[in-house]
N, C-alpha and C positions, 0 to 999 in steps of 0.2 A: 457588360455581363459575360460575354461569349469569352472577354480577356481573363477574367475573376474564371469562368470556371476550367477554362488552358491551363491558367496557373495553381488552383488545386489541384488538377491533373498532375501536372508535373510535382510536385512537392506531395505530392500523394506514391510517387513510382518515387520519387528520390528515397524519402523513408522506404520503403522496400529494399531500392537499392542498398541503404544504409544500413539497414537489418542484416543484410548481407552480410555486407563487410564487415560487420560489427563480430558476425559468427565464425567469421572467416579467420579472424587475425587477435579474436580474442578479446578485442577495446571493446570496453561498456558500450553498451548501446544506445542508450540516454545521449552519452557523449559524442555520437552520431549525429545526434539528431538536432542537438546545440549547436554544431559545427554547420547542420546543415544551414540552421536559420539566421548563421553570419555569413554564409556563402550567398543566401539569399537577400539581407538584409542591405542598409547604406552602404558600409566598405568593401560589401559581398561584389560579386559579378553580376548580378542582375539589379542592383541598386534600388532595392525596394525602400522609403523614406517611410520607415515607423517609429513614432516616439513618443506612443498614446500608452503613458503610465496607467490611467483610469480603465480603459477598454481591457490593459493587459493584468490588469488586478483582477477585473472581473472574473476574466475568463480564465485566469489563473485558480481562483477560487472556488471556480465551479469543480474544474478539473484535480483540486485538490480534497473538496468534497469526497465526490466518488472512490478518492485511491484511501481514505482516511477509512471509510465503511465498507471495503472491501479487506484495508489490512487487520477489522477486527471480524467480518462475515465469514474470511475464508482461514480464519485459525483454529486448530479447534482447542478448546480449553482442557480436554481432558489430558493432555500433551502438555500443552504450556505452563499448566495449574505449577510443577515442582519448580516453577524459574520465576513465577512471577512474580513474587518479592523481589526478587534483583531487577527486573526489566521495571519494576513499578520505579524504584528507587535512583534506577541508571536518568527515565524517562521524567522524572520531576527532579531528585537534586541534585542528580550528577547535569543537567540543563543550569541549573540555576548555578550549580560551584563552576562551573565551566566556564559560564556569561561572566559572572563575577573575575574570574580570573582574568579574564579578555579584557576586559573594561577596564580593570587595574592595567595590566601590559600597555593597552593604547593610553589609557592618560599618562602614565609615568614614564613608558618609553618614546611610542610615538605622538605625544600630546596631541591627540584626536580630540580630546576631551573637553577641551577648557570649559567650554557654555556647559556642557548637556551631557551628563555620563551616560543617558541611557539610549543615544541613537544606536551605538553598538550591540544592545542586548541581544535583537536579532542574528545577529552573526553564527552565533552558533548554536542549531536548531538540529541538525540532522536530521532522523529520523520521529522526534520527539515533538512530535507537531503542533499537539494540543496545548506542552505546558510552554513552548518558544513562543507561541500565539499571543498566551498570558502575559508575557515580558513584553513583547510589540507593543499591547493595548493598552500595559502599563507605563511603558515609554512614551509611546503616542499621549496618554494623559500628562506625564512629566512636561515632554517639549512645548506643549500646547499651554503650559501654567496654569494647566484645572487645579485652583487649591481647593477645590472640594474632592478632590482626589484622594483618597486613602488606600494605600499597597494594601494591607488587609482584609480591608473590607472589598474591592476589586477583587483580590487573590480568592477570598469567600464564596462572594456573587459568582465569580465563571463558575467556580468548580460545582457550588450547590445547584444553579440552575441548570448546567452543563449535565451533571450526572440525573437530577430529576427529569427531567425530557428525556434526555439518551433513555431512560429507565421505560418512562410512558408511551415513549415513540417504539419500543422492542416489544410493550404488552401490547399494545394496540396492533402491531404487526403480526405477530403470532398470533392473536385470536382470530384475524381476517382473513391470513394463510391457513387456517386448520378448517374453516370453514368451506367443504366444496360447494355449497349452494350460494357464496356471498361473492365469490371472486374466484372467474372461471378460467378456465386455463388459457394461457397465454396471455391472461391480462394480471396472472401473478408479479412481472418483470416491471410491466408500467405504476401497479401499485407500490411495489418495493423503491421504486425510482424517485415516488412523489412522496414517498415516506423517509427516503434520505433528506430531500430537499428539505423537508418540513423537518427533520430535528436538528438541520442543520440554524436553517431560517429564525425559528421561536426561538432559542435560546440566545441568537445575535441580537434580535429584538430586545430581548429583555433586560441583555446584560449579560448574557451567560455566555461561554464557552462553547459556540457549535461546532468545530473537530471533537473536544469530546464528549459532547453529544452523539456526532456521526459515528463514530469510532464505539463507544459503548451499544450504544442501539447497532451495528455487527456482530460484537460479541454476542451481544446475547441473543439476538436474529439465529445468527449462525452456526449456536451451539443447543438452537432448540429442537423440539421434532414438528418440522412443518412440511408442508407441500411443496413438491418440486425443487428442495434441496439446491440438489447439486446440479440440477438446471441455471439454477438462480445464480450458484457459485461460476459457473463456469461463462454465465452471460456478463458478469459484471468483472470476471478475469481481462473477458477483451475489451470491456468498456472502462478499466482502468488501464489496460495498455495503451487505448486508446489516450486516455486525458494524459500518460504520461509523454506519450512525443507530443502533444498539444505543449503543454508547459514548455519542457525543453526547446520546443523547435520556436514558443513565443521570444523566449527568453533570450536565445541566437539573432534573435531577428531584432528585438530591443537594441541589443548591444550597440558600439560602436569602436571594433576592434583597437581604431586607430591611438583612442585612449588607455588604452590597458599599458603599455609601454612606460609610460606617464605614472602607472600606478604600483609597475611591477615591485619596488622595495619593498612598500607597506603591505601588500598584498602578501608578500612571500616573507613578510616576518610575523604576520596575522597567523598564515596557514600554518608553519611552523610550531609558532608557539600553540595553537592549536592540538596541531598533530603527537608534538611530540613531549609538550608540561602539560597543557589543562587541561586536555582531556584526557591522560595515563593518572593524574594524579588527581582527575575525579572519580575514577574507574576502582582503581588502585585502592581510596580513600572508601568506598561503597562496598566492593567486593570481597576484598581481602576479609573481613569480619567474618562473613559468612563462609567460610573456608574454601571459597575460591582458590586456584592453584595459578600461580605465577602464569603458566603459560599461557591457561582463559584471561586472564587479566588483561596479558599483552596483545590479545587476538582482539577482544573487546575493541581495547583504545585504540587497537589500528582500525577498525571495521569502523569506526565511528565517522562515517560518509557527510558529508555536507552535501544535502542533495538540492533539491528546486525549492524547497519549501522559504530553504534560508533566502533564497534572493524573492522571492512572491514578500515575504513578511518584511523587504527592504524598500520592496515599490511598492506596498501598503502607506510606507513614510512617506513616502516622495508623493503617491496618489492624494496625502491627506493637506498637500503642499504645504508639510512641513521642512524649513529651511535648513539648509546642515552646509556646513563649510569643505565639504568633503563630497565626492563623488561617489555616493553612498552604494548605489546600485552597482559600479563597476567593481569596487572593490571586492563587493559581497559577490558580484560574478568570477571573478577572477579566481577567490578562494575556493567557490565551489566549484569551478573548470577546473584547479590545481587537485582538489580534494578527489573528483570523482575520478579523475583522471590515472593519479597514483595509486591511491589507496585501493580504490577498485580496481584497478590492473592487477595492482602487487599486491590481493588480499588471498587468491588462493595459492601464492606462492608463500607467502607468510603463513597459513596454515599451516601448509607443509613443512617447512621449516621448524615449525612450533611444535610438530606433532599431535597435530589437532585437529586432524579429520580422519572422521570415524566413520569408515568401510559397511559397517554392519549397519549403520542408522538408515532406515527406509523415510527418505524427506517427505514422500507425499502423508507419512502420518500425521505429520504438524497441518494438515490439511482437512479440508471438510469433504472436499469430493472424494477423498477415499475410502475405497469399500473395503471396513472392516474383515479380518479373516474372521471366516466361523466355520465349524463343523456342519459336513452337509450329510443329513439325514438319509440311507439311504433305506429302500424298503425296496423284496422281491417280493411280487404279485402272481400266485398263480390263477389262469384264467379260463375256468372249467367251462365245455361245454352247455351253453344255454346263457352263460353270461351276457350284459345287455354290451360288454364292450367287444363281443363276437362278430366278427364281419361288419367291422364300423372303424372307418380311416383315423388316425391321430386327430385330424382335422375336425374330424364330428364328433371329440368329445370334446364335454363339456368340465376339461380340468380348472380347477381354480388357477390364478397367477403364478401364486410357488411352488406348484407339481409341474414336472415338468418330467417325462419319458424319454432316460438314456439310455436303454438299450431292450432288446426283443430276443428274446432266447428261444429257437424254435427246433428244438430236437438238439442235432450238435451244430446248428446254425448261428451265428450271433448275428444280429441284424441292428444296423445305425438306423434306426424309424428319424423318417420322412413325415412331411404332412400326410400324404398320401399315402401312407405306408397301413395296409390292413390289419387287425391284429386278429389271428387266427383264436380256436379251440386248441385249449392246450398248449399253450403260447406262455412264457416265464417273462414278464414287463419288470424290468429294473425301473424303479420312479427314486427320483429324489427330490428334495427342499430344503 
């Protein structure tokens, strides 16, 4: 036990370190934290032997929970509302024209394919969690020869049961939070916690889609008026920082660098054709309609990251021990160490380039912890002798919350009031709210 908690220790200070470096020189920092858990891992230096698919699915999934209910809790819709046609359409068929095109490349160029077109679906998932989940689940049916399988009707069931619970699991949340006498402070976070779980949970049960489950019950968590807000947001900021070095650093430690070598062609014509046909010419095919401009197009298809999710939905295969002729999880690691690597390096330099960052956009607005501008009310108070707030400290009145006392005019005096600060006869109180 004493060795297990030395070794959290240290791999707890390495991630810091890594954080570090990561600020220091630029490189993603995810990509730290992968590297760390092959420095850790068999080929690593410290030769830790892990090769528990099942344990690293779990714990993958948890930690993918959380980041899926966080990227719809902490967006706010009134911001996103004018894009989201396009992100809707990037997120469902630019996933599906993508996979499709992949699946074609591997079988006709590098016959991956022969048995089973659909081990590759997963591949290319990026940031599109809920609808790459969909193709997994439908793959996993294919390889498995469920002929009571139907793409339709699966495709149906996630979505219907996925967006009903996401729907019920955000009223039940918002009526619980608006309630101060049901759920008292500080156990807001533990509620919300066990209310991710649960619209995650029932809809996997049933058959449904729990990412978008998680994910919708966010959105609309997050864009309602409930208690403790931007509490809530900023607690589950670091508790998906948190799940994100968990993934990454599982996923380093999974590996077995010594292979990658072995994989590098197929891997680096996968990435490729990725990076630079199927997903510009699903982007391109989606966007272009809606009068998107050549240069959003190009920023699109480069942004388009392969991050952890794609290789969690690759050891879902392998977890379900389904058999593949191909070394399914390194390859899909490789693409995503190649993808996160470049493209995230070279994506704010590709902005610039493209002429495509915008100086004046304040980013915390796409956010929910940001506090709205508004006009502050201000109001001068004269305060004649006999008044009850005559020879009585800031401190002993009794202001509501949004009054608040910014300045004390007393003769040609101006006074910053203190708690303690007295407020005379004939005293000029600036208040605002």
């Amino acid at each position: 036990m004493a060795i297990m908690l030395l070794l959290c220790c240290a791999v707890i200070l390495s991630c810091i370190i890594a954080n570090r470096f990561s600020n220091k020189f630029g490189m993603p920092a995810l990509l730290c934290f992968m590297a760390l858990g092959m420095i850790f891992g068999s080929d690593g230096l410290f030769k830790i032997s892990f090769n528990n698919y099942q344990i690293t699915e779990q714990l993958c999934t948890i930690a993918l929970i959380f980041i899926m209910f966080y990227g719809g809790f902490g967006t706010k819709w009134q911001t996103a509302r004018p894009v989201a046609v396009k992100a809707v359409l990037l997120s469902t068929l630019g996933v599906v024209i993508t996979a499709m095109l992949t699946c074609l490349f591997c079988y006709q160029i590098l016959h991956f394919l022969k048995h089973s077109t659909a081990p590759l679906l997963e591949i290319e998932s990026g940031s599109n969690d809920p609808m790459a989940y969909m193709l997994t689940m439908i793959a996993l049916a294919m390889i498995s020869g469920d002929s009571s399988a139907s793409v339709p009707v699966m495709l149906l069931t996630q979505i219907g049961i996925g967006i009903g619970i996401g729907i019920a699991s955000a009223i039940l949340g918002i009526f619980a939070l608006r309630k101060d006498d049901l759920i008292t402070l500080g156990m807001d976070t533990v509620f919300v916690i066990a209310l991710v779980l649960l619209s995650y949970a029932l809809p996997t049960v049933l058959g449904g889609n729990g990412y978008l489950s998680v994910y919708l019950t966010g959105i609309i968590l997050g864009n309602s008026n409930i208690n403790n807000k931007i509490t809530l947001v900023h607690f589950f900021d670091g508790i998906t920082g948190l799940a994100q070095i968990l993934i990454f650093f599982l996923l380093g430690l999974l590996s077995f660098p010594h292979l990658l070598p072995n994989l590098l062609l197929p891997a680096m014509l996968i990435a490729l054709f990725l990076t630079f046909l199927a997903r510009p010419a699903a982007v391109f095919l989606l966007l272009l309609p809606f009068g998107s401009s050549l240069r959003q197009c190009l920023l699109v298809a480069w942004s388009g990251l392969r991050g952890a999710a794609s290789i969690v939905f690759a050891i879902m295969v392998i977890a379900k021990g389904t058999s593949s002729e191909h070394d399914l999880f390194h390859i899909v690691f490789f693409i995503s160490l190649l993808s996160v690597a470049v493209q995230g390096s070279l994506l704010p330099l590709v902005a610039g380039k493209l002429d495509m960052v915008d100086n004046s956009l304040d980013i915390r607005k796409t956010f929910n912890d940001y506090q709205d501008d508004s006009d502050l009310t201000l109001m001068r108070m004269y305060i004649p002798n006999g008044h009850n707030w005559c020879n009585s400290s800031i401190a002993e009145l009794n202001l509501p919350e949004n009054i608040l006392i910014a300045l004390i005019k007393r003769g040609d005096e101006n006074i910053i009031p203190q708690g303690s600060t007295v407020i005379h006869a004939d005293d000029r109180v600036v208040i605002y709210k």
